[in-house]
N, C-alpha and C positions, 0 to 999 in steps of 0.2 A: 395614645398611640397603640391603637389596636392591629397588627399587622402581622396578617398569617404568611411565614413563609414556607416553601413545599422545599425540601433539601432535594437535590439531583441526585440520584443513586449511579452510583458509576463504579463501573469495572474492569480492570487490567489485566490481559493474560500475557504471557511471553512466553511461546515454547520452543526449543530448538531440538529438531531431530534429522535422522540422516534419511536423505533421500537421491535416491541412486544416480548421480555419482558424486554429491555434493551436499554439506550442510546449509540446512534453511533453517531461518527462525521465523514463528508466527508470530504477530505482536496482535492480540484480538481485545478492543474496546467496547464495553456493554457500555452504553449510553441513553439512560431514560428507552428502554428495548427494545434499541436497534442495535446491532452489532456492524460495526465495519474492522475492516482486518488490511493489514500490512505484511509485506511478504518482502524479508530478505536473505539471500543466496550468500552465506562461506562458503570459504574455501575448504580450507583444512578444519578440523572440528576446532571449536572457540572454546577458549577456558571461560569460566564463569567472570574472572577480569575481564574479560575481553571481548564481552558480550556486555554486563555493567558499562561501561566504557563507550561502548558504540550506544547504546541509548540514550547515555547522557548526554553526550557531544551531538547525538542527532534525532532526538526526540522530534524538536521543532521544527524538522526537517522532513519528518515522515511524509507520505501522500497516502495516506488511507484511503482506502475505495470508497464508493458508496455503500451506505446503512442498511440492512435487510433486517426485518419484521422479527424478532427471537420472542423467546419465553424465559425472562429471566424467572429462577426460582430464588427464594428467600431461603437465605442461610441462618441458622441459630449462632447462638456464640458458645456451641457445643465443643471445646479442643480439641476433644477425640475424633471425633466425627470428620473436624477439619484434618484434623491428621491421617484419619484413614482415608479421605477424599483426594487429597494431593500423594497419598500412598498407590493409591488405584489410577492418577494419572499420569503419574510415572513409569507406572507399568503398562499403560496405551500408551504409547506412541502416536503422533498423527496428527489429524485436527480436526473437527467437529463438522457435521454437513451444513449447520448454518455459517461456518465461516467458509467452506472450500466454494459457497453459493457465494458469499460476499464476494472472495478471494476471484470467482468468475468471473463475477459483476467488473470490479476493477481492472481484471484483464481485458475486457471486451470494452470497456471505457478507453482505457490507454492502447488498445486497437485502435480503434476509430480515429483519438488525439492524434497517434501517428501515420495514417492515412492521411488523413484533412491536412496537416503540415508539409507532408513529403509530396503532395499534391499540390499546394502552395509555392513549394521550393524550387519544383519541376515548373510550374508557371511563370515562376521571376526567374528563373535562367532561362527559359524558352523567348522570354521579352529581353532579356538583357540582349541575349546572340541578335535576337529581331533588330534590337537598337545597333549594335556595333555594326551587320550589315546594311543598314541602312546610310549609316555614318559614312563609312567605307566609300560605299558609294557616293554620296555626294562631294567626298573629297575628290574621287575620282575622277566628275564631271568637273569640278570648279575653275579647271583655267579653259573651260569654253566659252 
């Protein structure tokens, strides 16, 4: 049983920062190097319970955009280095241009979704009323 397997390298970020007039959090997924990202809107700033909490309960709930092309780079198992890396991202603020691309992509995706439906919705009420005066009318005529 010779059987090579290739492990998935996969990566999680979650950042929440304030953006004007409202907390957001990024959730950004590196998957074999594509990146797709999730975007959701607090309220009042979230305690780190409170943020824990909304992941859990709705991890499998998310709708991540579509994937865009990244560059993942290869981390060592250096401590320091990771410490000073999540030192420096704490102190930026914000979120990375391959995710606010992603973060686009998704917005212009869930455009579209809501066009196409509300166009949809607009056309079965336009048939419905079609139907009832139709209706209407035949009652109308029926004791001729």
């Amino acid at each position: 049983m010779d059987r090579s397997t290739e492990l998935v390298r996969q990566t999680a970020v979650f950042r929440v920062f304030f953006e004007e007039p409202f907390w957001v959090g990024v959730f950004e997924r590196i998957r074999e190097g594509r990146v797709s990202v999730f975007k959701v809107t607090f309220g009042a700033e979230p305690k780190d319970y409170e943020v824990l909490a909304f992941l859990l309960e709705n991890y499998d709930k998310l709708r991540f955009g579509p994937s865009v092309e990244t560059m993942v780079k290869e981390t060592g198992s250096n401590p320091k280095r990771m410490q000073r890396m999540a030192q420096r991202e704490l102190r930026e603020p914000g979120i990375g241009t391959k995710s606010q691309q992603a973060l686009k992509l998704q917005q212009e995706l869930m455009k579209t979704e809501r066009r196409v439906y509300s166009r949809e919705q607009k056309e079965a009420e336009k048939e419905r009323r079609f139907e009832q005066k139709q209706q209407k009318r035949k009652e109308k005529h029926r004791g001729r």
